[in-house]
N, C-alpha and C positions, 0 to 999 in steps of 0.2 A: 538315675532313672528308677524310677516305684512306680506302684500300680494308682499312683495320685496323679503323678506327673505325666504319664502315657494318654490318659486320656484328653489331657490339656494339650498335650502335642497334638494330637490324633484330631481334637476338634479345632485347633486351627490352622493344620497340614488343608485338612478335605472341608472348609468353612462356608462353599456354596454348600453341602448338605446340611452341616450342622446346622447354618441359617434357616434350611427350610425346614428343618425339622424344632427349629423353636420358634418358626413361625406359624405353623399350623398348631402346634402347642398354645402360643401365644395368643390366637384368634380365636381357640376355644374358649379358652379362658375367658377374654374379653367378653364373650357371646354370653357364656356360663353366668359371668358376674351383673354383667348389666342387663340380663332376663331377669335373675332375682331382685336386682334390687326394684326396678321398671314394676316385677308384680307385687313386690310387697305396698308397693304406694299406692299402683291401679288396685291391689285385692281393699285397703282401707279408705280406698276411694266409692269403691263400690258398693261397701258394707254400711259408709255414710250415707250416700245417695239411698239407699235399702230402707233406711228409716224413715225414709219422706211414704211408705208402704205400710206405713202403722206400727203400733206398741207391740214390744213382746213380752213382756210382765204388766200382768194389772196388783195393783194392790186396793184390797176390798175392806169394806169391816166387815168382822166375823161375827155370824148370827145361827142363830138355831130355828127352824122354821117348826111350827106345829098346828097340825091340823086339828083343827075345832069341828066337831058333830058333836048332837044331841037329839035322840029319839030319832037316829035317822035321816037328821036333816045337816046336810053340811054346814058351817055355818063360815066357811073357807080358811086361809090359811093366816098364822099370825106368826112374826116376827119376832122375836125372843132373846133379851142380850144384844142388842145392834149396838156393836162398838160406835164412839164418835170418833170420827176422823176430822183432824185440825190439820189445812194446808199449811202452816208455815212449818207445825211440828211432823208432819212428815215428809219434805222437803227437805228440812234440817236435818234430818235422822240419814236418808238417803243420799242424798250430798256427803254423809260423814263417814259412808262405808269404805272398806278396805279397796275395791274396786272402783272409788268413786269415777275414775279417768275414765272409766270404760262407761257410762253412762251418756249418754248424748241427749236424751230429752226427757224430763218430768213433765206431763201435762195434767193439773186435776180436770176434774168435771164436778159440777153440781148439778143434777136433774131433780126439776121440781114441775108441776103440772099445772095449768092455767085455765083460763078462759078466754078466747079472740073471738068474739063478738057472736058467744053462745057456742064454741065450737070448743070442745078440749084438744088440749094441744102441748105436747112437751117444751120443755126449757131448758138448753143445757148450757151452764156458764163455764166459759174456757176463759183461758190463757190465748188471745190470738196470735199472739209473735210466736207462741211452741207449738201451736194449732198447725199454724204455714210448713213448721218443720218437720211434725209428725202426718201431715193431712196434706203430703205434696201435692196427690194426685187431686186435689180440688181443683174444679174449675167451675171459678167462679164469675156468674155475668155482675157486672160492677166492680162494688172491691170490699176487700175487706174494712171494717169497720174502723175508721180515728177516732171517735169520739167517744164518750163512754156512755151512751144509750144508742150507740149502731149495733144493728143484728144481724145475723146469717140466716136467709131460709133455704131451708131444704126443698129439693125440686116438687115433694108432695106435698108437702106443707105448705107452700108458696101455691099451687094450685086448688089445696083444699081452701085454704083460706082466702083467695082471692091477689095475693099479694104481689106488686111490681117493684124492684128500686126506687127509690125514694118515698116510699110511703111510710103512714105512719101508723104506729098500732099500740095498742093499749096492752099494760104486761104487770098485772100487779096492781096495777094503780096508777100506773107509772108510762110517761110517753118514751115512746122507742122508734127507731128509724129504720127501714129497710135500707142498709149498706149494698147489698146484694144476696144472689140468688148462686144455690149450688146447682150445678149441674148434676143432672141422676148418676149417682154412684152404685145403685144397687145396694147400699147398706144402709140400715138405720138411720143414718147422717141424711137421708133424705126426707125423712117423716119430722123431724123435729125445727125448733126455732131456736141460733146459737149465740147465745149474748154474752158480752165481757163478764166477765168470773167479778168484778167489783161492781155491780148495775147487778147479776141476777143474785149475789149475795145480801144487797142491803133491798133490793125487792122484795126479797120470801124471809127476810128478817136472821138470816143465817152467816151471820159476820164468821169469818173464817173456814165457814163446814165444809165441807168436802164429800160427796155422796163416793169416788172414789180417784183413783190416780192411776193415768197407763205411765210406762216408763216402758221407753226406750233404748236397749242396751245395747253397745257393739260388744257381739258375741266371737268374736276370730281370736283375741287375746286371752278368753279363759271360757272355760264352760259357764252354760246359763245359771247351771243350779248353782254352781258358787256365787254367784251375783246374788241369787234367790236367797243363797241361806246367808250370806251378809245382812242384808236387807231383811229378813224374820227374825235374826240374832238383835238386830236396834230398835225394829216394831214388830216384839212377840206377841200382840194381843188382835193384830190384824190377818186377813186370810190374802195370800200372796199366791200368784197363780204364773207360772210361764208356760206363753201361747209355744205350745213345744213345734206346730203345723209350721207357724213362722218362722221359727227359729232355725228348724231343720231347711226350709227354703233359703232361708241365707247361707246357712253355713254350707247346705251345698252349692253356691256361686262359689261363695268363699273356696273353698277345697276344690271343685274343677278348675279355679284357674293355678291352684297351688301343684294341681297335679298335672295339666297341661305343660306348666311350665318345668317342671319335673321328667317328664317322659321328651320334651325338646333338649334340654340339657345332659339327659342321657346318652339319648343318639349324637349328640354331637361330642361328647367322651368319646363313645365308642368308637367312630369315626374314625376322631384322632387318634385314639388307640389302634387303631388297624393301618393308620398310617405309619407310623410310628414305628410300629411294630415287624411293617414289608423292608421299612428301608433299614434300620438298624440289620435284620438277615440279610439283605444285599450287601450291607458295607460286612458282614461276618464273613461270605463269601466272594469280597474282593481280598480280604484281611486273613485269607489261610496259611499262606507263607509266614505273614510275617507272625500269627500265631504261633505254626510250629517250630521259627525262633527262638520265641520267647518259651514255650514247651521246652525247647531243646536246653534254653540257658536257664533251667530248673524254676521256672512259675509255673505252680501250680495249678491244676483244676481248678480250684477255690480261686487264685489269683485272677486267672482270664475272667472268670465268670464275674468277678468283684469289678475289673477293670471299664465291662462294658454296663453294670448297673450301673457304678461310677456316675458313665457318661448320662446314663440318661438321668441320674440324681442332678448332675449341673442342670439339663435341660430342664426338667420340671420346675427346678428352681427358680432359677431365670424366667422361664415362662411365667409361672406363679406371681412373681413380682412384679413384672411388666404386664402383665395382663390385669391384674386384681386395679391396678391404678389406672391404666384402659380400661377397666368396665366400668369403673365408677363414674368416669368423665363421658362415658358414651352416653349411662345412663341418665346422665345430669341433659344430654344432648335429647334424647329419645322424649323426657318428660317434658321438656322446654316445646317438640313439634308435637305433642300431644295436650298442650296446653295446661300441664297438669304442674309444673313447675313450685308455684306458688303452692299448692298441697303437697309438694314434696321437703319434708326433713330425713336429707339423707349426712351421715353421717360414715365417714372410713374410719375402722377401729383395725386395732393392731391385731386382737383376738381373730376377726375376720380375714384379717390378712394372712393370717400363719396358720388360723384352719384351711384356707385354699391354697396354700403352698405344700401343705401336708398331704392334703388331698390329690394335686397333682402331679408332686412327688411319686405320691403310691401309684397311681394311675400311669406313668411314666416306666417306672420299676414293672409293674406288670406288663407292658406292653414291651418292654425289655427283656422278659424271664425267658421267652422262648429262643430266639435268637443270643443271649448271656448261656444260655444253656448246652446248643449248638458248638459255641463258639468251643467251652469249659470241654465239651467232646470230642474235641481234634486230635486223635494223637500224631505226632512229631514225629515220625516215619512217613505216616500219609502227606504230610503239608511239606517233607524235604523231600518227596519222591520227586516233587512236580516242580523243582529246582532244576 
């Protein structure tokens, strides 16, 4: 008999306790494991769905503005140095950064100015298939554009101009088709007319150009600005901007639910640490004779107090392993009635498994110290009196 073997005896002399005491151990755990992993899928679920809310880096060409007067008379501002911007070459360039994974949408634009039947009026040529992705919140009456002289008007434009679905309108030179119509968004996006990036390029004679590019970044796996300075590190000659308003609105979804789920996985530690922690002192004080026995038969202060971390090092452990493989499988359960299943790549690693075994180990052990401590307390006159 050692201070190894006593608690093995001890936990399955009294085995309705032990059970329930690795059972609420075990529950936690499960709980603990499958809320993390549940929100890491719903937090990158939510950060996807967030980009359908617009860009949060534009990339510009970089220009110097200067204003013209003479004799007092303004003669307004001019343009100076406008970098050209080539869609494939900054596409390629972005695509190639260190971050590329973290990138979810490139959309260029070309904006050039017209005439629809005596009236000026913007033109901006997209990407529609990146448009749909970065422009969820469109709603649009008809549809978007197949063909490639289909356009988008904007709810003011489509009213300044007269304009219904299926009609047809002059762009360049060039016949073009009303696809449909946006709904008032309250931005920009509604004064202007949005034609395919291949029809407004070879109309205004601008094969390739690019006036500029929003990009899209999920920002949870690294800060924005390192995205930024990748991205100016491969296109030093261009002006790069991160919508910081944006960014900060994501990433505080992102972080309330990392912290929700954090302040739920606490209380339920704590919990079980108080559970844990009641019944370990009740079995101290069923366990005082046979204490000052083992007192009497020369184990040490240090030994009782070793004997009963011991136990609760088994239980953490146990718990730890059974539980870490229960939250996995709960979690796999949870995403499947959340319909999320299919977005979920979830993976068990061994690193994860023996950090939460480590962790509620320790968590076990503390919930142990005071009752280990109690126990280490007894001298061996008080526990033979009561023989």
């Amino acid at each position: 008999m050692n201070i190894l073997t006593i608690p093995l005896r001890t936990m399955r002399k009294k085995w309705v306790k032990t059970l329930l005491l690795l059972l609420v151990f075990t529950l936690s755990v499960v709980s603990i494991v499958s809320l993390n992993y549940v929100s890491k899928v719903v937090g990158e679920s939510l950060e996807k769905k967030l980009t359908a809310f617009g860009a949060n880096i534009l990339v510009m060409p970089r220009s110097e503005k200067l204003t013209v007067s003479y004799g007092g008379f303004s003669m307004g501002d001019m343009l100076m140095g406008v970098t050209d911007l080539r869609e494939s070459e900054v596409e390629e360039k972005i695509r190639s950064i260190g971050y590329r994974d973290r990138i979810s949408v490139i959309a260029p634009k070309l904006v050039a100015m017209t005439k629809v039947d005596g009236v000026t009026v913007g033109v901006v040529g997209v990407r529609f298939d990146r448009e749909k992705v970065l422009k969820g919140y469109w709603a649009v009456q008809g549809a978007f554009p197949v063909t490639e002289n289909g356009i988008l008007a904007g709810s003011k434009a489509a009213e300044k101009l007269g304009l219904a679905v299926g009609d047809s309108v002059e762009l360049g030179g060039r016949s073009a088709v009303v696809s449909g119509v946006i709904a008032p968004t309250g931005s920009d996006d509604d004064s202007v007319l949005f034609a395919g990036m291949d029809f407004t390029q070879a109309v205004f004679g601008q094969a390739d150009h690019v006036s500029f590019v929003e990009v899209s970044a999920l920002c949870a796996g690294c800060p924005i600005e390192d995205i930024v300075a990748q991205i100016e590190e491969k296109l030093p000659e261009v002006e790069i901007q991160a919508l910081q308003s944006i960014v900060k609105q994501r990433m505080y979804a992102m972080h309330f639910v990392e912290h929700l789920i954090l302040t739920v996985s606490l209380v339920i530690l704590f919990i079980a640490c108080c559970m844990v922690g009641a019944t370990m002192l009740a079995s101290v004080n069923e366990r005082i004779r046979e204490i000052g026995l083992m007192r009497s038969l020369g184990f040490s202060r240090r030994n009782i107090f070793g004997i009963f971390c011991f136990e609760a090092v088994l239980i953490g452990m146990a718990s730890g392993i059974i539980g870490y493989f229960g939250g996995y499988a709960l979690s796999l359960k949870v995403l499947a009635l959340l319909d999320m299943s299919k977005e979920a790549v979830l993976t068990m690693h061994a690193g994860h498994l023996a950090l939460t075994c480590l962790l509620i180990v320790g968590v076990s052990v503390l919930a142990a110290f005071f009752p280990s401590w109690k126990a280490a307390s007894i001298e061996p006159s008080t526990a033979l009196i009561s023989l």
